[in-house]
N, C-alpha and C positions, 0 to 999 in steps of 0.2 A: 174171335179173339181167344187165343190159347189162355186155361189157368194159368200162372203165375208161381213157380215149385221156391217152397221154403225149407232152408235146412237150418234146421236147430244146432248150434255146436253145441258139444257135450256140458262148454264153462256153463249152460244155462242153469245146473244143476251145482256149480260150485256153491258153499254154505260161505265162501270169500267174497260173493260176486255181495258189490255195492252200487251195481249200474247196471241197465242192460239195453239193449239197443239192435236194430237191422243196419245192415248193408246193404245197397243194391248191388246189383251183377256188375262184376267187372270188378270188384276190390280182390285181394288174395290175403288175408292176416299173414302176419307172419311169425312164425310161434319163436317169440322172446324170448320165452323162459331155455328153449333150448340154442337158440343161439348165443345169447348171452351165459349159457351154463358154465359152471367151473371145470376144468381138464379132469378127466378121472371121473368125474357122474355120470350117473344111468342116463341124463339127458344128452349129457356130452357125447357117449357112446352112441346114441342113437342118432345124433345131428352126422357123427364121423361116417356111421351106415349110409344115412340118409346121401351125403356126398359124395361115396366112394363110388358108384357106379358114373356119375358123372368127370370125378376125373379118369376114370379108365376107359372113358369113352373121348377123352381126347385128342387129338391127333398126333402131340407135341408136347416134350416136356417144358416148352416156353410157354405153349394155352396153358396146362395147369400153373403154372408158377401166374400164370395173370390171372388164372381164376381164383387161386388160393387167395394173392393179393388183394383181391376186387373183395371176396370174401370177409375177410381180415378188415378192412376197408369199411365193410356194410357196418361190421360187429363193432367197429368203432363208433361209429354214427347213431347207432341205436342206443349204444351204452352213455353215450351222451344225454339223447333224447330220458330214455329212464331216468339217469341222473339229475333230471326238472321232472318228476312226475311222473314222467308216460309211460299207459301201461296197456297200451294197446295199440296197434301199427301195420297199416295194409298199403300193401302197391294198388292204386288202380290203375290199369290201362284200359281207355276207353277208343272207340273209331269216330275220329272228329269227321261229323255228318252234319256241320251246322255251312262250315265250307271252307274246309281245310282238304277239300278232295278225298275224304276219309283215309288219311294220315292217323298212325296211331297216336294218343292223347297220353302219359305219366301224368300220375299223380301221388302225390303221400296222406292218407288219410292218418290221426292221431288222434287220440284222449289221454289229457293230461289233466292230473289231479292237480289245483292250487288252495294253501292254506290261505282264508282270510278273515280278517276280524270279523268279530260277530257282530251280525246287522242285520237287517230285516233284508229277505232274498231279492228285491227289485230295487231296491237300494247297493245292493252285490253288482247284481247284473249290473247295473246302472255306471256302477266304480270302475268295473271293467274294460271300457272303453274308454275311461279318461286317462289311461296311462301315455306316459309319452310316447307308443310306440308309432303313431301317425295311423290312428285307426281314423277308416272313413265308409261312407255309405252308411250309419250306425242305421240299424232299427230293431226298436224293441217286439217282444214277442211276449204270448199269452200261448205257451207249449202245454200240451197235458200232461208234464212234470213239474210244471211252473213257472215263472218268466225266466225271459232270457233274453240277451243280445244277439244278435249275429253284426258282424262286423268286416272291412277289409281292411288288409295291410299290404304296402307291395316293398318291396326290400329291393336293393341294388343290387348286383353283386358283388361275392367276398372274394378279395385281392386274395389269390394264394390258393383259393378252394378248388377241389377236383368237379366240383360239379358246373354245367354249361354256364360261358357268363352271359347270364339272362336275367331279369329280374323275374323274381323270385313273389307271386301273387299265392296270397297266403288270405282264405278266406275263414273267419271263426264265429263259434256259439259260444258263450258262458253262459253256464247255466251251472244255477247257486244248487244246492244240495239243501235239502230240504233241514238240516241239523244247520243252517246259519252260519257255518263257522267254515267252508270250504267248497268251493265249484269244479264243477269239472269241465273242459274247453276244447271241446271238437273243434278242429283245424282239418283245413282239405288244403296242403300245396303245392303248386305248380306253375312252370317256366310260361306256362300256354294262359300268357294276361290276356290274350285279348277272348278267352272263353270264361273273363270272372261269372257272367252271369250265370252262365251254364252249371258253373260247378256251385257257384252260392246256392242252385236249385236243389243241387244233389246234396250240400251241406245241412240244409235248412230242412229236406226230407228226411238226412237221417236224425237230424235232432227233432224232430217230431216225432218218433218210434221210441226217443228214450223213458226207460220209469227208472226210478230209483226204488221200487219197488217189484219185486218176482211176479213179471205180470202172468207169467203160467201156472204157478201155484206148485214149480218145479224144487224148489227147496223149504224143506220142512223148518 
């Protein structure tokens, strides 16, 4: 059995960072701060870099006009997501090997910050799940950053939206932040409901890796 290669990102080192956490293989981050950047910043310019050789590798100026779209499109989506919290967001694609004839698997990993009254943390967790959002399978957890829910939701889908109509299996952790007053809520979702269990494995993996505390001793 081969080691296992871990790559550090650079945020582990941010003096901002108030979470920290692993990925397994297969997710890709996608860096917000530069898609979402304002026209004219150093981020902006660099996202334009970053794209320009892909549309000049197009065949057609109708590919780029639907890549720009598509584009445009993501950066809406995101800037929504942000606009509830989120502040962290990765593709996974995974090869469905369970017996999907390994078909490739979509998925959207996210952490979003929520404000909540001050209460004792398993009492937070607890609250989490009783929203009317149609949470089910609850079970509570004893994480080494402290309790937590994981949870499932499946959602139908939205009349009008660009994305497939499928329903929409949306698997979560809350997990209270040790200040009482706000949790943060790892969500993994995807159209592929009939692999909930598979990916609550992957959800519930990486919220075991989280501390709310610099577990490398990386920021002074």
């Amino acid at each position: 059995m081969s080691t296992p290669r871990i790559y550090v990102d650079d945020a582990v080192t941010d003096e901002q960072s108030e979470l920290w956490f692993a990925e397994p293989s297969g997710f890709i981050p996608l860096p917000l701060t530069s898609l979402l950047a304002k026209p004219g910043s150093p981020e902006a310019e660099a996202m334009c870099g970053a794209v320009a050789p892909l549309l000049e590798a197009a065949p057609s100026a109708w590919v780029r006009q639907q890549f720009v779209a598509q584009l445009a499109l993501g950066q809406q989506m995101l800037g929504a997501l942000c606009g509830f919290g989120t502040v962290h967001c990765s593709l996974g694609l995974h090869r469905d090997d369970v017996g999907g004839g390994g078909q490739p698997l979509l998925s959207l990993f996210t952490i979003t910050w929520q404000d909540t009254p001050a209460a004792p943390r398993a009492a937070t967790a607890a609250r989490a799940v009783t929203a009317p959002d149609g949470h089910r399978r609850v079970a509570y957890l004893e994480l080494p950053c402290g309790p937590a829910t994981v949870s499932e939701t499946l959602r139908p889908p939205v009349t009008g939206s660009p994305l497939p109509r499928l329903p929409l299996l949306q698997v979560h952790a809350h997990l209270p932040h040790p200040d009482c007053k706000r949790l943060a809520v790892l969500t993994v979702s995807s159209t592929a409901a009939a692999r909930r269990a598979e990916y609550r494995a992957v959800l519930e993996g990486i919220a075991d890796t989280v501390r709310f505390t610099d577990p490398l001793g990386a920021v002074s």
